[in-house]
Backbone bond lengths (Angstrom), bond angles and torsions (degrees), N, CA, C in turn:
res aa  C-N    CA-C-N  psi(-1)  N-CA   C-N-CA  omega(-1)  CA-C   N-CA-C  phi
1 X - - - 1.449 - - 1.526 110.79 -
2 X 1.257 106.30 43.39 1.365 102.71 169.05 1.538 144.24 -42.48
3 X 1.499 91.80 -41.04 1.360 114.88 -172.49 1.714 103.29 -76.67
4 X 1.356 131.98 -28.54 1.652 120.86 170.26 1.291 112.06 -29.84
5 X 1.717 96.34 148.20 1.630 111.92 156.38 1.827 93.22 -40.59
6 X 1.530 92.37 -175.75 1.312 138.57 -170.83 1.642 82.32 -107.49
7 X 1.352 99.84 146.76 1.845 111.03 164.94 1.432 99.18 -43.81
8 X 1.268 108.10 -60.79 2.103 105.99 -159.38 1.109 97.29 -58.66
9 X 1.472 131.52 -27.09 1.911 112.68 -179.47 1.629 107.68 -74.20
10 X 1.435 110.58 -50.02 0.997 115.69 -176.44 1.988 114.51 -43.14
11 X 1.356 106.30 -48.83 1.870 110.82 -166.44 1.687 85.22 -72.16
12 X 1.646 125.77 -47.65 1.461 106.97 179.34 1.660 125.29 -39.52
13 X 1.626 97.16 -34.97 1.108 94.15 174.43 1.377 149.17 -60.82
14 X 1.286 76.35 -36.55 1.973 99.64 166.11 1.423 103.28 -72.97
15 X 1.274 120.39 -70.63 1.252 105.93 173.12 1.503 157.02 -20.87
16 X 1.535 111.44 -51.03 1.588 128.88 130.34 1.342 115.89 -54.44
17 X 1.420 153.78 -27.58 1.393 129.16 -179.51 1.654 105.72 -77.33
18 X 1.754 110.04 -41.11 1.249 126.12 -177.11 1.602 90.28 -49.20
19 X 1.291 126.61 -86.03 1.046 140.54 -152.64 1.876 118.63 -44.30
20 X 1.523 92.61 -40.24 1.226 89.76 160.09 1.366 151.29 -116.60
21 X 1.387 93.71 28.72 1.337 131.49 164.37 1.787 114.19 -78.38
22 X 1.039 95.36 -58.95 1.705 100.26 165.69 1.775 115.84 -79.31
23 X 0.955 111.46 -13.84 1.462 106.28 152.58 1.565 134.25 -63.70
24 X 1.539 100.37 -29.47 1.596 117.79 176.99 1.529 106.25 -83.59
25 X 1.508 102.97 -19.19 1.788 101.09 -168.59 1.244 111.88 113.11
26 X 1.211 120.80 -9.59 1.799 121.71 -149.37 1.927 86.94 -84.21
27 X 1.745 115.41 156.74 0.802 88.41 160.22 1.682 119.12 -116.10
28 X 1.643 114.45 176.05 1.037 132.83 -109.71 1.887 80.50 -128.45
29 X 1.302 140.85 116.77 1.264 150.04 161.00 1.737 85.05 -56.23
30 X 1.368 96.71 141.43 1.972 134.35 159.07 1.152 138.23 -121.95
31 X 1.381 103.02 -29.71 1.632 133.11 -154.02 1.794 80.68 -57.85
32 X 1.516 89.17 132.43 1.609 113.20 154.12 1.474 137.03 -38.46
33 X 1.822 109.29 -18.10 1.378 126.69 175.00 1.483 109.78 -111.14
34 X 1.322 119.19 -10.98 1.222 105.66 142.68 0.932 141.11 -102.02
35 X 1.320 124.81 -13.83 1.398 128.85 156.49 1.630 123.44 -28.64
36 X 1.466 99.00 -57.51 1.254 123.63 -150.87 2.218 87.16 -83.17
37 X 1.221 103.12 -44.43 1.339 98.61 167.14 1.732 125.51 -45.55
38 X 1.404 101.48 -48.01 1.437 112.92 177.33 1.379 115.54 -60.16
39 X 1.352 132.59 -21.25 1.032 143.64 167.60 1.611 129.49 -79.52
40 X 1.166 83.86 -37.40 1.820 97.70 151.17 1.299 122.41 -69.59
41 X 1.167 109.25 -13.30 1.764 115.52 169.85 1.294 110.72 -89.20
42 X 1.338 126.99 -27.69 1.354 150.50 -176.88 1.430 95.87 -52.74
43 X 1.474 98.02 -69.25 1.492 113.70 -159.72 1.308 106.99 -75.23
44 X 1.344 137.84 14.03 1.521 138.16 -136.92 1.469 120.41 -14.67
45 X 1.688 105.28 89.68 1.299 134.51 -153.65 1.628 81.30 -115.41
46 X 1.722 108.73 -53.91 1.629 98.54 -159.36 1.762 82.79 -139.00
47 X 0.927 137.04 154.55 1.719 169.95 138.19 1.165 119.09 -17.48
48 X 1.066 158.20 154.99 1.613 164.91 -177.44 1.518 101.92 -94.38
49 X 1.357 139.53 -7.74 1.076 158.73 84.50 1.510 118.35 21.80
50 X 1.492 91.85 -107.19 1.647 92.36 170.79 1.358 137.99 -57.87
51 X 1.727 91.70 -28.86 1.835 97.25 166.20 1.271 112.84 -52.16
52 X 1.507 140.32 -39.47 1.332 142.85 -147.76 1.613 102.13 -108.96
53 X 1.596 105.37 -10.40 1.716 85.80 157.56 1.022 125.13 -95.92
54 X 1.263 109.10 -46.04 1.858 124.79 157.81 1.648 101.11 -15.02
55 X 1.328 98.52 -59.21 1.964 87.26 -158.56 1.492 90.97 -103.39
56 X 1.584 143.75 -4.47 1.215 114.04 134.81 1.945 123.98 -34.41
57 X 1.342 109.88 -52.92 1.440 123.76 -161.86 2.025 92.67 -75.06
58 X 0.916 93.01 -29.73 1.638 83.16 -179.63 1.833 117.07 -79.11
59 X 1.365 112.25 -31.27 1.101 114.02 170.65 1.732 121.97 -76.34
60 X 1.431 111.60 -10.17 1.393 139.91 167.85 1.209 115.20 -74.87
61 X 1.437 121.03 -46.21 1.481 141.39 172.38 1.778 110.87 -57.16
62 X 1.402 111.57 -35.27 1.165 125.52 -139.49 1.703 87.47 -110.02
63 X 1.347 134.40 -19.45 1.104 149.91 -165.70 0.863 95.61 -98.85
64 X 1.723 143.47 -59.10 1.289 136.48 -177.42 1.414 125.18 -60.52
65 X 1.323 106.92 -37.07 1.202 124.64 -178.94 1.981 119.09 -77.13
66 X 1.326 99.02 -25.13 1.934 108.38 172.12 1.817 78.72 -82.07
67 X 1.662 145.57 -58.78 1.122 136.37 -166.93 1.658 118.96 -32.86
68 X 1.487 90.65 -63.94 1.142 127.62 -177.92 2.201 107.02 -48.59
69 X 0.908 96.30 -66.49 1.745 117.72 166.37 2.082 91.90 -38.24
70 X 1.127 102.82 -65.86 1.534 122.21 -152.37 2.097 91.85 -41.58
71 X 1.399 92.68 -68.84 1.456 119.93 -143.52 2.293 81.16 -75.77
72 X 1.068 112.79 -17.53 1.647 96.76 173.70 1.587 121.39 -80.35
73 X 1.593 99.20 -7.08 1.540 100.36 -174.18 1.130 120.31 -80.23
């Protein structure tokens, strides 16, 4: 992967999508496991790829578990 940004293009990148993502209103992932994921993208540790299943599976995780909450009340 020669041809990638540089880390600093790459975190700009996030940075401007974040930024103007919450500029539109939209909201904006924080969570501590993705963070730390995004940074693994940084470092090209893992793929834009794996980032997007990872936090597919986390928003899956996160669904079962408000389900889960739902159906005990």
């Amino acid at each position: 992967m020669q041809n990638d940004k540089p880390i600093e293009d790459r975190r700009a990148i996030i940075e401007r999508a974040f930024r103007r993502a919450e500029r539109a209103g939209l909201p904006v992932e924080r969570s501590p496991e993705f963070e730390e994921w995004l940074e693994e993208w940084v470092r090209r540790e893992i793929d834009i790829g794996t980032l997007r299943e990872r936090y597919i599976d986390l928003l899956r995780r996160r669904d079962i578990a408000w389900r889960t909450q739902q159906n005990s009340k």
